[in-house]
C-alpha positions in Angstrom: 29.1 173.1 -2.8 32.4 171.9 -1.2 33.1 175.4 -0.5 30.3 176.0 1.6 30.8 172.8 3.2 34.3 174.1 4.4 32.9 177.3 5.2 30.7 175.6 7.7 33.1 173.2 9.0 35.7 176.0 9.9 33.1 177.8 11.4 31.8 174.9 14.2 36.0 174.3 15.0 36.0 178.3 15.2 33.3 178.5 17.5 34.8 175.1 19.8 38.0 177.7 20.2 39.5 174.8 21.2 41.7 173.6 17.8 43.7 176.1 16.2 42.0 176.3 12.2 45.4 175.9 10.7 46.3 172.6 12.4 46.9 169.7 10.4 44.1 167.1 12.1 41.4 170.1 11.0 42.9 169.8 8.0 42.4 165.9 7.3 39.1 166.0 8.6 38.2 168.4 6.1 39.9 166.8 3.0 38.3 163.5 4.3 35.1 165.1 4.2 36.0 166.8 0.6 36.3 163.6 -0.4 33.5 161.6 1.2 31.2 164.6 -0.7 33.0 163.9 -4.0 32.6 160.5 -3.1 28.7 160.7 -2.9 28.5 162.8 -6.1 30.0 159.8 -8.2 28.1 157.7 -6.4 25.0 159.6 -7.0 25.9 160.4 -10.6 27.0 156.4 -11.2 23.0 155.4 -9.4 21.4 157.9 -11.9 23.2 156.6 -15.0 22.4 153.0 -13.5 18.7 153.8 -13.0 18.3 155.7 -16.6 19.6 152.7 -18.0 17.5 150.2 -16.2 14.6 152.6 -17.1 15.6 152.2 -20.8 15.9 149.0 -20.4 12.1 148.5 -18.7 10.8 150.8 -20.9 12.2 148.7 -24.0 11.0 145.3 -22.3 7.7 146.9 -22.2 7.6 147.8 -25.4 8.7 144.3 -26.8 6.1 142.6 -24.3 3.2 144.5 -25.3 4.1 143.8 -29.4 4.5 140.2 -28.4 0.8 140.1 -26.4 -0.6 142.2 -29.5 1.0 139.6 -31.9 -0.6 136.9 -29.9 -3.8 138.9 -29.7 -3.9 139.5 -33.5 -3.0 135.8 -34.2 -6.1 134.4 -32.0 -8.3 137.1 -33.3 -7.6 136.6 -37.1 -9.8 133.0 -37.2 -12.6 134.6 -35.1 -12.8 137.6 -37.8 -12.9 135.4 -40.5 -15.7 133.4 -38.8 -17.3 136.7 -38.5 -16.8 137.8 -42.3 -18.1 134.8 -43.1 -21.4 135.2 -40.6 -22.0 138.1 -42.6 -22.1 136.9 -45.6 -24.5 134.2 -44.6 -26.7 136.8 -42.3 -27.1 138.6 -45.9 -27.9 135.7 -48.3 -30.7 134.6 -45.4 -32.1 138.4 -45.5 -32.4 138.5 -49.2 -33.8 135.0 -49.3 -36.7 136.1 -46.3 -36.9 138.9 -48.6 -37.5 137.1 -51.5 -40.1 135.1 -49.2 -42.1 137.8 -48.1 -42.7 138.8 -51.7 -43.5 135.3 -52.8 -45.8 135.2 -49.8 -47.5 138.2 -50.6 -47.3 137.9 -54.3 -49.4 134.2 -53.4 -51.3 136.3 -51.0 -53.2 138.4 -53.9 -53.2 135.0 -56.2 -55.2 133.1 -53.6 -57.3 136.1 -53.1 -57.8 137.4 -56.8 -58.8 133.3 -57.7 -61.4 133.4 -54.4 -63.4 136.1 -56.1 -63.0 134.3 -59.2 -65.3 131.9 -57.5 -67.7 134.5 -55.9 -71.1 135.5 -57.4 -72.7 138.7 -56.7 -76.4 138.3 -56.5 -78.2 142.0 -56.9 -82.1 142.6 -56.7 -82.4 139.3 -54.5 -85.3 139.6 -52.1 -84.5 137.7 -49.2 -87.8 136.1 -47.6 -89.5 137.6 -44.5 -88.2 136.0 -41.6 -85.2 134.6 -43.2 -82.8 135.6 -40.3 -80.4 132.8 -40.7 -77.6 132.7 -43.0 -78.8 129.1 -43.8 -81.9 130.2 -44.5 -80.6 132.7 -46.8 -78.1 129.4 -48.7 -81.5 127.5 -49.2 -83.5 130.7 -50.8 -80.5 130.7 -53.3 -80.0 127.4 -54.2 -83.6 127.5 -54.4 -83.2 130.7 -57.0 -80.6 128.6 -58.9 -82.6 125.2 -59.4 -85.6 127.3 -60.9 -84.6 130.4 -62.4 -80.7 128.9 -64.4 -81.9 125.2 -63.8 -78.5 124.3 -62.2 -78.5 121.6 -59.1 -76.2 123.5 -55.9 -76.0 122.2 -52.8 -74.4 123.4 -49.4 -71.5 121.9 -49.6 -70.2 123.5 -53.2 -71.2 127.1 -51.4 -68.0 128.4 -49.2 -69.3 131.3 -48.0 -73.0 133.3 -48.2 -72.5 137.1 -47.0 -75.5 139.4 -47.3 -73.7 142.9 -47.4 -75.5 146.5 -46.7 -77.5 147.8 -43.7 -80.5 145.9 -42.7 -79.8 142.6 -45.1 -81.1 144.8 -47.8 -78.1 144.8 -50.2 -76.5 142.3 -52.5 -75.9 138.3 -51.7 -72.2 137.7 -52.2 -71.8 133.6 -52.7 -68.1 132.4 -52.8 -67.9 128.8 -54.8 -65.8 126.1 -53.5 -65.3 125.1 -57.6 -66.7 127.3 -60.4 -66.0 124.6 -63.2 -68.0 121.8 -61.9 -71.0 123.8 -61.6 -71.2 125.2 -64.2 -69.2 122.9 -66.5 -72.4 121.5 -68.3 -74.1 125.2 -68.6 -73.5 128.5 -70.3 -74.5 131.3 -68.0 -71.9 133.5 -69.2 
């Protein structure tokens, strides 16, 4: 490059005509300016070492820095994980125990049901009276059937529920008890 740099120097003085290209000031200027370009290439070589160092450096910083904000991260983090294992573990023990609910529930469910029919009595070839269009009026025609035909006293409120089932109240009387035993305690209608 300094070659070419000389090239082009001689070449402008040439060109002037008016210095001679062997005198001695052209030949300062040109060392000077030999040495000004040799100048600026340590210079430049000295700033590019300088800045690849200070990138090293940055780059090295960064890396520490991050580590140290992960560190801090991880450390702030490790409680709140726990407190989440532990969440877990308590979210499952309530699921199985809801579980285990529900299946009690539903296990009482049938119990409650299955000793409700216990109590019902199915009544088949009842005739219910003409006119009898009220359930009440059904309820009195059967305690009525009970008193004379199995010679047991009823009243109203030992019946929970009277349901005439079929089309056209023509099918069986189903009679839910409120308590089998103390109606029939004293008789044997099995």
């Amino acid at each position: 490059m300094s070659s070419d740099l000389e090239k082009k120097i001689m070449e402008n003085e040439n060109q002037d005509g008016n210095q001679d290209p062997q005198s001695p000031e052209k030949t300062t200027l040109v060392e000077t300016l030999l040495k000004i370009c040799d100048e600026m290439r340590g210079t430049r070589k000295l700033i590019t070492t300088e800045v690849c160092k200070l990138e090293s450096k940055l780059s090295e910083k960064i890396t520490q820095e991050t580590q140290k904000v992960n560190d801090n991260i991880d450390e702030k983090l490790a409680p709140l994980l726990a407190d989440v294992e532990e969440l877990k573990v308590r979210v499952d023990t309530c699921e199985e125990k809801i579980s285990g609910l529900k299946e009690g529930n539903e296990r009482e469910k049938k119990d409650h049901e299955k000793e409700r029919r216990r109590k019902n009595i199915v009544i088949r070839g009842f005739k219910i009276e003409e006119g009898s269009n009220q359930i009440s009026q059904v309820v009195a025609q059967v305690i009525k059937l009970f008193q004379d035909k199995l010679g047991i006293r009823l009243s109203e409120d030992q019946i929970d529920f009277t349901k005439v089932v079929g089309k056209e109240r023509k099918g069986p009387i189903i009679m839910g008890l409120t308590s089998w035993n103390k109606i029939f305690k004293h008789h044997s209608v099995y």
